[in-house]
PDB file with SEQRES, HELIX, SHEET and CRYST1 records, atoms N, CA, C and O in Angstrom:
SEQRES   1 A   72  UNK UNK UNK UNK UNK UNK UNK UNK UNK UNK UNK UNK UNK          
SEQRES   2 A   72  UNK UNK UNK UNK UNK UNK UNK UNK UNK UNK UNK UNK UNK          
SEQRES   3 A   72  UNK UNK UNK UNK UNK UNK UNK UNK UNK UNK UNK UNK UNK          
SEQRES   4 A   72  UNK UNK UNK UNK UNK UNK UNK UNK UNK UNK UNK UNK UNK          
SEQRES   5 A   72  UNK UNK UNK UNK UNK UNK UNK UNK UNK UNK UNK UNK UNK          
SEQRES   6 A   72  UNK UNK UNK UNK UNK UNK UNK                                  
HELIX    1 AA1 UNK A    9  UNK A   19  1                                  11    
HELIX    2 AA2 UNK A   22  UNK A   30  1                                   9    
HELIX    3 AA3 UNK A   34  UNK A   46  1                                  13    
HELIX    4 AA4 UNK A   55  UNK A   69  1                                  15    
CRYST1    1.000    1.000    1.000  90.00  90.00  90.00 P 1           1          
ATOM      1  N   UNK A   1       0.853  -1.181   0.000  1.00  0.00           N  
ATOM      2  CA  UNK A   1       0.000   0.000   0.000  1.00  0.00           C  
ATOM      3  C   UNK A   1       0.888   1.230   0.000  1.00  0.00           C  
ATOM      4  O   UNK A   1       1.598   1.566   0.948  1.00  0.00           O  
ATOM      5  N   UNK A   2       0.783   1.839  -1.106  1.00  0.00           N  
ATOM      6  CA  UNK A   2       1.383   3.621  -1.133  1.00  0.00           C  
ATOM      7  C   UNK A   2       0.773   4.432  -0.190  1.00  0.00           C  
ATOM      8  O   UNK A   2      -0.282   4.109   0.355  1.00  0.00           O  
ATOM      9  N   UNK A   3       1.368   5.470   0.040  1.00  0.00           N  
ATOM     10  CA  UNK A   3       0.394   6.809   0.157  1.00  0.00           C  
ATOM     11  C   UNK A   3      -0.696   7.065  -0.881  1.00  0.00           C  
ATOM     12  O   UNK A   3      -0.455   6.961  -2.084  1.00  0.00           O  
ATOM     13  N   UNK A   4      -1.785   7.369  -0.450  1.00  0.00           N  
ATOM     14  CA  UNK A   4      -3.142   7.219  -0.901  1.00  0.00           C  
ATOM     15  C   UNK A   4      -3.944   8.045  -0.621  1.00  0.00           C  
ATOM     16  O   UNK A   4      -4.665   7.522   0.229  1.00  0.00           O  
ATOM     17  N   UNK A   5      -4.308   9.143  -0.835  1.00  0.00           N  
ATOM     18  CA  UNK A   5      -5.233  10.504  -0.991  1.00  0.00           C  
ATOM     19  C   UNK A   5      -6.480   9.571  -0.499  1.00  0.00           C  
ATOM     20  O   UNK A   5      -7.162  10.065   0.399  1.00  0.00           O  
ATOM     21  N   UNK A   6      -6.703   8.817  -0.780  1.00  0.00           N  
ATOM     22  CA  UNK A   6      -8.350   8.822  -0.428  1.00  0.00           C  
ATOM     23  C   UNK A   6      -8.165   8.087   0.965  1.00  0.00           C  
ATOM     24  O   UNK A   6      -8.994   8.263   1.857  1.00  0.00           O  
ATOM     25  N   UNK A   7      -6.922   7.154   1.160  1.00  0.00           N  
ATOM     26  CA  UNK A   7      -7.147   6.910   2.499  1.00  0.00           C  
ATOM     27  C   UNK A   7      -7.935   8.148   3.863  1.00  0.00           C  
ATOM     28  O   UNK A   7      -8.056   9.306   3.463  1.00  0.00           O  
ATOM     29  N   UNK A   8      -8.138   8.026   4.491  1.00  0.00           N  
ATOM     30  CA  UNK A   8      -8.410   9.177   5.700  1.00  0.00           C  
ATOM     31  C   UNK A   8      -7.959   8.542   6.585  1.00  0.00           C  
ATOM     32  O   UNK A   8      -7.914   7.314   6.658  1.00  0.00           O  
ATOM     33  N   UNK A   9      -7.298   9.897   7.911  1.00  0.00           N  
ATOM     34  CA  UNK A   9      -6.689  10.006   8.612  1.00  0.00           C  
ATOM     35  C   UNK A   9      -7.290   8.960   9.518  1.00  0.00           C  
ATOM     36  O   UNK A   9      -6.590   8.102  10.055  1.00  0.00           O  
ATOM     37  N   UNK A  10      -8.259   9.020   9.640  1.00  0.00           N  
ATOM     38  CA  UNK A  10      -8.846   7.703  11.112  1.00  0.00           C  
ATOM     39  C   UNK A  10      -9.126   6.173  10.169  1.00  0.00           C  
ATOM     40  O   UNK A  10      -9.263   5.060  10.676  1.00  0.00           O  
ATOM     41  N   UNK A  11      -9.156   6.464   8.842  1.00  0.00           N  
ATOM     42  CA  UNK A  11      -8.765   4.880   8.717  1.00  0.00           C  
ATOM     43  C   UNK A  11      -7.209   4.057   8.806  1.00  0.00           C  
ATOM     44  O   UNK A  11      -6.884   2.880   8.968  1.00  0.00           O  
ATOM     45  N   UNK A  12      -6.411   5.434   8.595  1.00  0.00           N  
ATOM     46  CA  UNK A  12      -5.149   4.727   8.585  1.00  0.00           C  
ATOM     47  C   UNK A  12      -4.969   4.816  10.296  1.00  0.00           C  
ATOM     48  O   UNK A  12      -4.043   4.093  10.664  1.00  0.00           O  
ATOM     49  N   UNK A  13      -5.488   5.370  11.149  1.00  0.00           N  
ATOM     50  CA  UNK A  13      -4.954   5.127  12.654  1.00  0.00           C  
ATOM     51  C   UNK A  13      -5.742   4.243  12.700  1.00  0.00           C  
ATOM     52  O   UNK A  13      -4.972   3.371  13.102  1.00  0.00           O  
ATOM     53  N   UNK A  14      -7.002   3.584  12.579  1.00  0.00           N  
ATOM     54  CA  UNK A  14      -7.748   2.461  12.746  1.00  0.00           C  
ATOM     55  C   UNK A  14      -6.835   1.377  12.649  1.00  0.00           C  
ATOM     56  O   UNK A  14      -6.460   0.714  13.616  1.00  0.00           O  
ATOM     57  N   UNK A  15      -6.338   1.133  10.992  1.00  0.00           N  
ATOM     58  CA  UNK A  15      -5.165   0.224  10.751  1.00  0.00           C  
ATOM     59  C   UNK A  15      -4.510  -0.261  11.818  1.00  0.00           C  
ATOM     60  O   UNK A  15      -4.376  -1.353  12.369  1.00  0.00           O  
ATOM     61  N   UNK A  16      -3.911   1.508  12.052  1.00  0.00           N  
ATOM     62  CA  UNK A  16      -2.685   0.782  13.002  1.00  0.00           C  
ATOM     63  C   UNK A  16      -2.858   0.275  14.427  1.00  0.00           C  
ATOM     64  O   UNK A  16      -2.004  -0.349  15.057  1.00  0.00           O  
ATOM     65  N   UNK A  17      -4.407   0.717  14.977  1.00  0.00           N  
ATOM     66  CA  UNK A  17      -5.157   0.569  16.313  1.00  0.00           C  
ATOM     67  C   UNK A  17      -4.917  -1.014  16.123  1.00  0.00           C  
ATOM     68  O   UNK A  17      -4.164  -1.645  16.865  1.00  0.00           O  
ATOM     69  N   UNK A  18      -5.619  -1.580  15.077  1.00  0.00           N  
ATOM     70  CA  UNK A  18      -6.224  -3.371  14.889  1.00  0.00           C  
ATOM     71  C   UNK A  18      -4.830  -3.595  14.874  1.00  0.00           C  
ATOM     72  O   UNK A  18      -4.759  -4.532  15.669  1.00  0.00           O  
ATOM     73  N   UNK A  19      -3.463  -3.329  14.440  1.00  0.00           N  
ATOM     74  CA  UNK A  19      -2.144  -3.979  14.790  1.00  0.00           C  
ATOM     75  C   UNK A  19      -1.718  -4.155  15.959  1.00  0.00           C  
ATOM     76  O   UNK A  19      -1.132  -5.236  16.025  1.00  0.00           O  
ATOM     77  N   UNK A  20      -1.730  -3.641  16.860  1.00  0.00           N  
ATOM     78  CA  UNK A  20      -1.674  -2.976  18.069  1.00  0.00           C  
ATOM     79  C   UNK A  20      -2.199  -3.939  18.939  1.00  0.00           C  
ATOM     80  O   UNK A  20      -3.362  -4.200  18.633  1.00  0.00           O  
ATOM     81  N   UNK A  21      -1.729  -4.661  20.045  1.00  0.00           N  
ATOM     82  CA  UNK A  21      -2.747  -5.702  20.776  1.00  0.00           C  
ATOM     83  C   UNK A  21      -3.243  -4.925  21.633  1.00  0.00           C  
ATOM     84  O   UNK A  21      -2.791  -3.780  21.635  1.00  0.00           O  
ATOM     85  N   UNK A  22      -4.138  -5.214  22.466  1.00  0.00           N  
ATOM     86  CA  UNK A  22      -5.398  -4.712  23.123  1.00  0.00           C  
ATOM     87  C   UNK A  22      -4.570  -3.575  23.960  1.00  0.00           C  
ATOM     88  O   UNK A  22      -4.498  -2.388  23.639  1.00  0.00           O  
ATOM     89  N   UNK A  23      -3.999  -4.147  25.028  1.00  0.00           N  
ATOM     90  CA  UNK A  23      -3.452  -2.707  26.036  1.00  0.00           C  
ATOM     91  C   UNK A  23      -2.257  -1.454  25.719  1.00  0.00           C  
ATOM     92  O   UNK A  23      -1.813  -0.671  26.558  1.00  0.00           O  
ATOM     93  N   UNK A  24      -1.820  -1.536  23.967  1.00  0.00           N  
ATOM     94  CA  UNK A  24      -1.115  -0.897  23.750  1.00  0.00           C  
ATOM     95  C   UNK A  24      -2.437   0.149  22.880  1.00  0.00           C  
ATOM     96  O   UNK A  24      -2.566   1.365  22.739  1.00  0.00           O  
ATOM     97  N   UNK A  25      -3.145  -0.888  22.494  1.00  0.00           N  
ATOM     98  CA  UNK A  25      -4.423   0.114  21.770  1.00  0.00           C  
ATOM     99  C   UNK A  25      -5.335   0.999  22.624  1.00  0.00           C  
ATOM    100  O   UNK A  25      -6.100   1.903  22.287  1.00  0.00           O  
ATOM    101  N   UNK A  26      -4.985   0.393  24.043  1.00  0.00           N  
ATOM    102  CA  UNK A  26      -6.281   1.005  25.097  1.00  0.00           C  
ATOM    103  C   UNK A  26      -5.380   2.569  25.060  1.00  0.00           C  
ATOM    104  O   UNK A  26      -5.979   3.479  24.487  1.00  0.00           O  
ATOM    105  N   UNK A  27      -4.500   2.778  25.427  1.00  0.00           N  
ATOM    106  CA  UNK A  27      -3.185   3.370  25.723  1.00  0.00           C  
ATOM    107  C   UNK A  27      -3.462   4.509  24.566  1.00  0.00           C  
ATOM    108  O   UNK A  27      -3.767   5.686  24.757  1.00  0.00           O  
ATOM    109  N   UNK A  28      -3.318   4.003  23.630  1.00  0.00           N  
ATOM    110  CA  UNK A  28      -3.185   4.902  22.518  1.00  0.00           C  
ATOM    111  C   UNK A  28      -4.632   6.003  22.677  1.00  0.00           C  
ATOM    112  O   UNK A  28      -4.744   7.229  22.702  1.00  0.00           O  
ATOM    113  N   UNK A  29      -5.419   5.084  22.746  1.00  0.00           N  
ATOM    114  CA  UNK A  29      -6.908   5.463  22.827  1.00  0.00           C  
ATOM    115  C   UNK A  29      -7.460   6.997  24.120  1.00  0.00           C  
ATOM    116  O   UNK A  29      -8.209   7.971  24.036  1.00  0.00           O  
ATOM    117  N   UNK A  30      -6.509   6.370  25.243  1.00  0.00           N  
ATOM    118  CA  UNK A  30      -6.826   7.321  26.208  1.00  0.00           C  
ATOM    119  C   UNK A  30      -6.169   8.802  25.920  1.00  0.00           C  
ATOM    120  O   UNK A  30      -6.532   9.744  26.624  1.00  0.00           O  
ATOM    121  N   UNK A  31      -5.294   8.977  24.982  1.00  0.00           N  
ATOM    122  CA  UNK A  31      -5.369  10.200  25.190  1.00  0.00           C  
ATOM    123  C   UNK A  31      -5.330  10.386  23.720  1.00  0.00           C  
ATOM    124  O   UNK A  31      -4.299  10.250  23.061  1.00  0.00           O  
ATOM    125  N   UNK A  32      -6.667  10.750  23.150  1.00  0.00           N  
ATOM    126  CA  UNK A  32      -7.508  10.919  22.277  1.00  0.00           C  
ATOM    127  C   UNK A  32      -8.505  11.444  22.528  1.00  0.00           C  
ATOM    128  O   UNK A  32      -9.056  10.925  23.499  1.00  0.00           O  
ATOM    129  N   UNK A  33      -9.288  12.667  21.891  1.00  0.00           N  
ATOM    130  CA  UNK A  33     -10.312  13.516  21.825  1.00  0.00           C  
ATOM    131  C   UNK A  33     -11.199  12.067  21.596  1.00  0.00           C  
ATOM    132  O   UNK A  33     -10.949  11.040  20.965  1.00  0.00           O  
ATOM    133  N   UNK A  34     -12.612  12.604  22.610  1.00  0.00           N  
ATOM    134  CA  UNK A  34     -13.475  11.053  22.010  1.00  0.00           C  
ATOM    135  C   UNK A  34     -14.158  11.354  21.003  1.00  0.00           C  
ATOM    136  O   UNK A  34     -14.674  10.393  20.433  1.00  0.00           O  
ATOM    137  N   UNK A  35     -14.413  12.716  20.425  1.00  0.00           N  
ATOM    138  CA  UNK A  35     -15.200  12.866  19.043  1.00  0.00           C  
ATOM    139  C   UNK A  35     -13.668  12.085  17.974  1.00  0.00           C  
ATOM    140  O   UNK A  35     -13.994  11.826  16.816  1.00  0.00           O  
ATOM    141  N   UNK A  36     -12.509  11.830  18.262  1.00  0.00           N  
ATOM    142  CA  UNK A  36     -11.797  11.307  17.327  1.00  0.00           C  
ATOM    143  C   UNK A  36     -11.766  10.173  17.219  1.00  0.00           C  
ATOM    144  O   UNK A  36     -11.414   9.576  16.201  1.00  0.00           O  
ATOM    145  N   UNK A  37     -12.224   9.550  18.522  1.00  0.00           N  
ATOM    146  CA  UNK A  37     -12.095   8.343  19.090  1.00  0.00           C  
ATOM    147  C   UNK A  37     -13.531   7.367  18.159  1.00  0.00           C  
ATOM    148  O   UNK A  37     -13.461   6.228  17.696  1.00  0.00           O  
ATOM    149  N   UNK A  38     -14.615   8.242  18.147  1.00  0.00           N  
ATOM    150  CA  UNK A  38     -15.895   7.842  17.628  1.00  0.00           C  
ATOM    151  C   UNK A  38     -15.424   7.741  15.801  1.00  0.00           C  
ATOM    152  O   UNK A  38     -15.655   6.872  14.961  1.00  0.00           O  
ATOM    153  N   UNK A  39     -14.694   9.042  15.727  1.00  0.00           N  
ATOM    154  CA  UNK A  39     -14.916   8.301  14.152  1.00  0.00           C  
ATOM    155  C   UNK A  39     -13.707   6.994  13.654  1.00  0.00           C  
ATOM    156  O   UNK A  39     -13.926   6.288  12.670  1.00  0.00           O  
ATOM    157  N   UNK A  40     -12.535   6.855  14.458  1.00  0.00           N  
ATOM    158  CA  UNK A  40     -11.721   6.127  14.023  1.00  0.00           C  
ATOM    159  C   UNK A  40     -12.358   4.897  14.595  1.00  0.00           C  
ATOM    160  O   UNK A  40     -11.983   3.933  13.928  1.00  0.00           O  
ATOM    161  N   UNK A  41     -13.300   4.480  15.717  1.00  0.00           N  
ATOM    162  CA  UNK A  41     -14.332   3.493  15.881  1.00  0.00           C  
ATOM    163  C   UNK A  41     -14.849   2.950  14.807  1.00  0.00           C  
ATOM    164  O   UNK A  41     -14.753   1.813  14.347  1.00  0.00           O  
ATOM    165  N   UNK A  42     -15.735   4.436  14.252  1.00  0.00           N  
ATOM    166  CA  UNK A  42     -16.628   4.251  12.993  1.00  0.00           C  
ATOM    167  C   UNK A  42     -15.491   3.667  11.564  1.00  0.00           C  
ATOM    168  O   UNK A  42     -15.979   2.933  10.704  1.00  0.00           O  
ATOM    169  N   UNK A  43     -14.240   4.029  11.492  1.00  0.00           N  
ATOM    170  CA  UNK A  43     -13.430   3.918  10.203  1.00  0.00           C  
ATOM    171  C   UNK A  43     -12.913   2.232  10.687  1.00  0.00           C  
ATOM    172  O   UNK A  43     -12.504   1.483   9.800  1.00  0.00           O  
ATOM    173  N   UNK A  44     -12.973   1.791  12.011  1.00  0.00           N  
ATOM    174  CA  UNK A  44     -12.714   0.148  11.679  1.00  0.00           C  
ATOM    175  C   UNK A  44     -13.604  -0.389  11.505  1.00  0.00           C  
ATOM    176  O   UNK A  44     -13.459  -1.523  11.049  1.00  0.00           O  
ATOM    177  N   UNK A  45     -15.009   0.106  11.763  1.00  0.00           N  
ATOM    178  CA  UNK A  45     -16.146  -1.042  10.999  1.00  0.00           C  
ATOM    179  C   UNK A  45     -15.972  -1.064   9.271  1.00  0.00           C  
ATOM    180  O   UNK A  45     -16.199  -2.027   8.538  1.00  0.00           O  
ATOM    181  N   UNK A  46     -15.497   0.307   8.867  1.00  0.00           N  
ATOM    182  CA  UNK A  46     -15.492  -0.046   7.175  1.00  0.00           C  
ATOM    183  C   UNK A  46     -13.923  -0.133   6.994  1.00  0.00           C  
ATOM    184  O   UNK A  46     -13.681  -0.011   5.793  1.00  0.00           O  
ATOM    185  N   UNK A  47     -12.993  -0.266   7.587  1.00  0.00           N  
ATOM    186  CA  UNK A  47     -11.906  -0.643   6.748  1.00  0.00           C  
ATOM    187  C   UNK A  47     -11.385  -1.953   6.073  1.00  0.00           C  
ATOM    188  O   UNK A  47     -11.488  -3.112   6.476  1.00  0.00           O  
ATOM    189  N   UNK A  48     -10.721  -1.403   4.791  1.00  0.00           N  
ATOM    190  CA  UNK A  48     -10.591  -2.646   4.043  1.00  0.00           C  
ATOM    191  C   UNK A  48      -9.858  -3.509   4.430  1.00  0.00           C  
ATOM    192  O   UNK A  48      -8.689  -3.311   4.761  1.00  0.00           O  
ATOM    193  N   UNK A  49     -10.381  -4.499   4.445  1.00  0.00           N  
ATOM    194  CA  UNK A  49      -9.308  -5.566   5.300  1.00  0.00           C  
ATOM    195  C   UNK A  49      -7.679  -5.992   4.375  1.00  0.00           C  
ATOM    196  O   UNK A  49      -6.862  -6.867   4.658  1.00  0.00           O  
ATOM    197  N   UNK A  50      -7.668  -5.304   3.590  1.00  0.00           N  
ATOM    198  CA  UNK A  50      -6.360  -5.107   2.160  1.00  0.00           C  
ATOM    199  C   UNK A  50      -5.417  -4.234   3.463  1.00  0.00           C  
ATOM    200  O   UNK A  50      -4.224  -4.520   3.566  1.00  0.00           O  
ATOM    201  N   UNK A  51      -5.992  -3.245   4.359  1.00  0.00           N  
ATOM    202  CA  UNK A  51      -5.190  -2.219   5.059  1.00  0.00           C  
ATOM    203  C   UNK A  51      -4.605  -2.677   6.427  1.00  0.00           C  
ATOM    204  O   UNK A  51      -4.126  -1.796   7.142  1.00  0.00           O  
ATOM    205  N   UNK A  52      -4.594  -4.129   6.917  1.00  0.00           N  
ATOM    206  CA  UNK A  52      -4.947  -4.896   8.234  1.00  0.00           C  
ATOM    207  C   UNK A  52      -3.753  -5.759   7.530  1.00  0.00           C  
ATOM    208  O   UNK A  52      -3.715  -6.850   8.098  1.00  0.00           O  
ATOM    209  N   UNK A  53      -2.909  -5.689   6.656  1.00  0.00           N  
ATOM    210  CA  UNK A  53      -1.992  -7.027   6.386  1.00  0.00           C  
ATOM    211  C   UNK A  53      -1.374  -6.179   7.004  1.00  0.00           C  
ATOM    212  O   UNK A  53      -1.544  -5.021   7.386  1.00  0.00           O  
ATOM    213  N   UNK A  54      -0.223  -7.354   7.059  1.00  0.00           N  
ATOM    214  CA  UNK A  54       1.215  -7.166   8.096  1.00  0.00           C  
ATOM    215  C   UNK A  54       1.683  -5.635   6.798  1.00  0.00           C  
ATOM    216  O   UNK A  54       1.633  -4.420   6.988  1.00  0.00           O  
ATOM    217  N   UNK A  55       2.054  -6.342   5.704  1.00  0.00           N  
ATOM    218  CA  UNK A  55       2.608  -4.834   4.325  1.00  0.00           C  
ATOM    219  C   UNK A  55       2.191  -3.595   4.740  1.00  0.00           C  
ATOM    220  O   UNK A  55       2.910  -2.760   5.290  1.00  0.00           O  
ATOM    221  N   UNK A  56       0.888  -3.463   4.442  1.00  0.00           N  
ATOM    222  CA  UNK A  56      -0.033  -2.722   5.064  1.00  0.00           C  
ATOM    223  C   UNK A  56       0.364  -1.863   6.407  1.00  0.00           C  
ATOM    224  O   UNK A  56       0.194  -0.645   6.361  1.00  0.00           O  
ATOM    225  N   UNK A  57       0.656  -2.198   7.073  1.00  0.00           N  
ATOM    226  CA  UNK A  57       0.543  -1.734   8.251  1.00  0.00           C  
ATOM    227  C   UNK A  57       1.962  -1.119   8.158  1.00  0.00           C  
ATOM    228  O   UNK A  57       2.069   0.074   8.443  1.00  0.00           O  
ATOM    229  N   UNK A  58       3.282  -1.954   7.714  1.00  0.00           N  
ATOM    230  CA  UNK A  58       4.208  -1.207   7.700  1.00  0.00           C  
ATOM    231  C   UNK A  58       4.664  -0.379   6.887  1.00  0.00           C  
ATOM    232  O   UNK A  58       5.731   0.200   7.094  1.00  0.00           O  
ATOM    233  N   UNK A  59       3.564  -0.088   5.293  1.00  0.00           N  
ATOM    234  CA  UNK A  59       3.928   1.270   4.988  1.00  0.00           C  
ATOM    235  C   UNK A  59       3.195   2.161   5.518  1.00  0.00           C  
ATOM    236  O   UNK A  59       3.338   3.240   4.944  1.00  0.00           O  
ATOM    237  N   UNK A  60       2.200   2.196   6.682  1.00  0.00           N  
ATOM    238  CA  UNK A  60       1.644   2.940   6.878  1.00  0.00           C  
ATOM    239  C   UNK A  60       2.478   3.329   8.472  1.00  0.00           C  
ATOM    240  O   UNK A  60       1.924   4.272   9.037  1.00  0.00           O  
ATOM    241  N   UNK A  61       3.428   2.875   9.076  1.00  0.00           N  
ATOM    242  CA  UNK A  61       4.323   2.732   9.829  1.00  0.00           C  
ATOM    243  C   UNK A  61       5.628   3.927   9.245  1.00  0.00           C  
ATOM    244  O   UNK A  61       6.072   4.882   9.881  1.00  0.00           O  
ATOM    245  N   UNK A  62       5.932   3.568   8.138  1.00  0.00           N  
ATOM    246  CA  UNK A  62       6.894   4.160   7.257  1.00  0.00           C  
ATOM    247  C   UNK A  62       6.299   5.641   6.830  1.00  0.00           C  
ATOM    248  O   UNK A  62       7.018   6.632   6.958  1.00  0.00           O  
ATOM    249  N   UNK A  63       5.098   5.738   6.371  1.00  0.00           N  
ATOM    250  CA  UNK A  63       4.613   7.217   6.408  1.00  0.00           C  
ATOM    251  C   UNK A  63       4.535   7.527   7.338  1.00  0.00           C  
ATOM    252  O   UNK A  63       5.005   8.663   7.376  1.00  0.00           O  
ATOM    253  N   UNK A  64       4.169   7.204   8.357  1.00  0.00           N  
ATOM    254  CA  UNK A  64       3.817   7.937  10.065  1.00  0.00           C  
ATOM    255  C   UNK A  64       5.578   8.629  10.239  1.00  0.00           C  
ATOM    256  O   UNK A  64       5.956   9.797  10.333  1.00  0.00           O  
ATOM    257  N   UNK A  65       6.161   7.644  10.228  1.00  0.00           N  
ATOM    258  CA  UNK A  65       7.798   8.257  10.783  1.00  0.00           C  
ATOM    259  C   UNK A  65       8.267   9.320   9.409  1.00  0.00           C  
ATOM    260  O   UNK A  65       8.647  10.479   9.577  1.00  0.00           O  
ATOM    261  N   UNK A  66       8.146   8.648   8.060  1.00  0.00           N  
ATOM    262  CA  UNK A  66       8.400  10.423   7.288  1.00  0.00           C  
ATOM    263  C   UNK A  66       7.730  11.307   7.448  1.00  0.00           C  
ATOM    264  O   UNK A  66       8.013  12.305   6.784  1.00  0.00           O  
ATOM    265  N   UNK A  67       6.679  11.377   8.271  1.00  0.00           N  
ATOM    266  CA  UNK A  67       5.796  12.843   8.424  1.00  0.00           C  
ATOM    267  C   UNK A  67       6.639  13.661   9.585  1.00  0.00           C  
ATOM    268  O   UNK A  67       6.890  14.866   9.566  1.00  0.00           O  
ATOM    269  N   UNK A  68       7.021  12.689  10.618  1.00  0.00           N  
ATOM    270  CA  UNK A  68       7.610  13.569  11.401  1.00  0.00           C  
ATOM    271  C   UNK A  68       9.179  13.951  11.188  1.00  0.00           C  
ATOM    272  O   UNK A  68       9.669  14.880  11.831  1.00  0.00           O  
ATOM    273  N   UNK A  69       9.966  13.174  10.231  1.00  0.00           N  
ATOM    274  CA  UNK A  69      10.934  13.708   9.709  1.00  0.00           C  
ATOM    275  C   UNK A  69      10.532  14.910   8.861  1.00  0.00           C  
ATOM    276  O   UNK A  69      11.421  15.614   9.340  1.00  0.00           O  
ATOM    277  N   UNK A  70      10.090  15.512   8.227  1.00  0.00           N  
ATOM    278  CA  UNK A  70       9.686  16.348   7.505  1.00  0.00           C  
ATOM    279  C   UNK A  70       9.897  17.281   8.379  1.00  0.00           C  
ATOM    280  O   UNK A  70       9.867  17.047   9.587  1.00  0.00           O  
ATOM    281  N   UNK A  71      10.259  19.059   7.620  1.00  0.00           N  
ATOM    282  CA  UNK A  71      10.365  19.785   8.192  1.00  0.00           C  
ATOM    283  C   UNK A  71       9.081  20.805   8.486  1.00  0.00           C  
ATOM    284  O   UNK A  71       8.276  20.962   7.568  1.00  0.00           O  
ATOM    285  N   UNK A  72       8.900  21.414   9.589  1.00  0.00           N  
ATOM    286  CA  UNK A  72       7.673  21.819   9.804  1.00  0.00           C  
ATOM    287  C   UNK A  72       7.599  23.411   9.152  1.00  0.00           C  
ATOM    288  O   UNK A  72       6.551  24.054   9.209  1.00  0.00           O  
TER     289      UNK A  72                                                      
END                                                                             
């Protein structure tokens, strides 16, 4: 999976939530706005399960860390 314009932001943290085993996901979760919390909820009932492979997850791993290399 490339970078992908139509992805959205709470489906690709959804992704990486379902990688994540339960108490590293709770974790992540608590300090999260819960109106953000509701839609990245709402973005794992429809995500494609194409975005949940191991690949998957680590280019979306690999964009997360070049965003914050990038200069602001």
């Amino acid at each position: 999976m490339s970078h992908d314009e139509s992805i959205s932001g709470a489906q690709r943290a959804a992704a990486f939530l379902l990688s994540l085993d339960k108490e590293e996901a709770a974790n992540v979760l608590k300090h999260l706005d819960e109106s953000v919390i509701v839609e990245v909820v709402e973005a794992m009932g429809q995500l494609d399960p194409e975005m949940t492979r191991h690949e998957s997850i680590l280019d979306l791993q690999r964009e997360f860390i070049r965003s914050l290399a990038r200069p602001k």
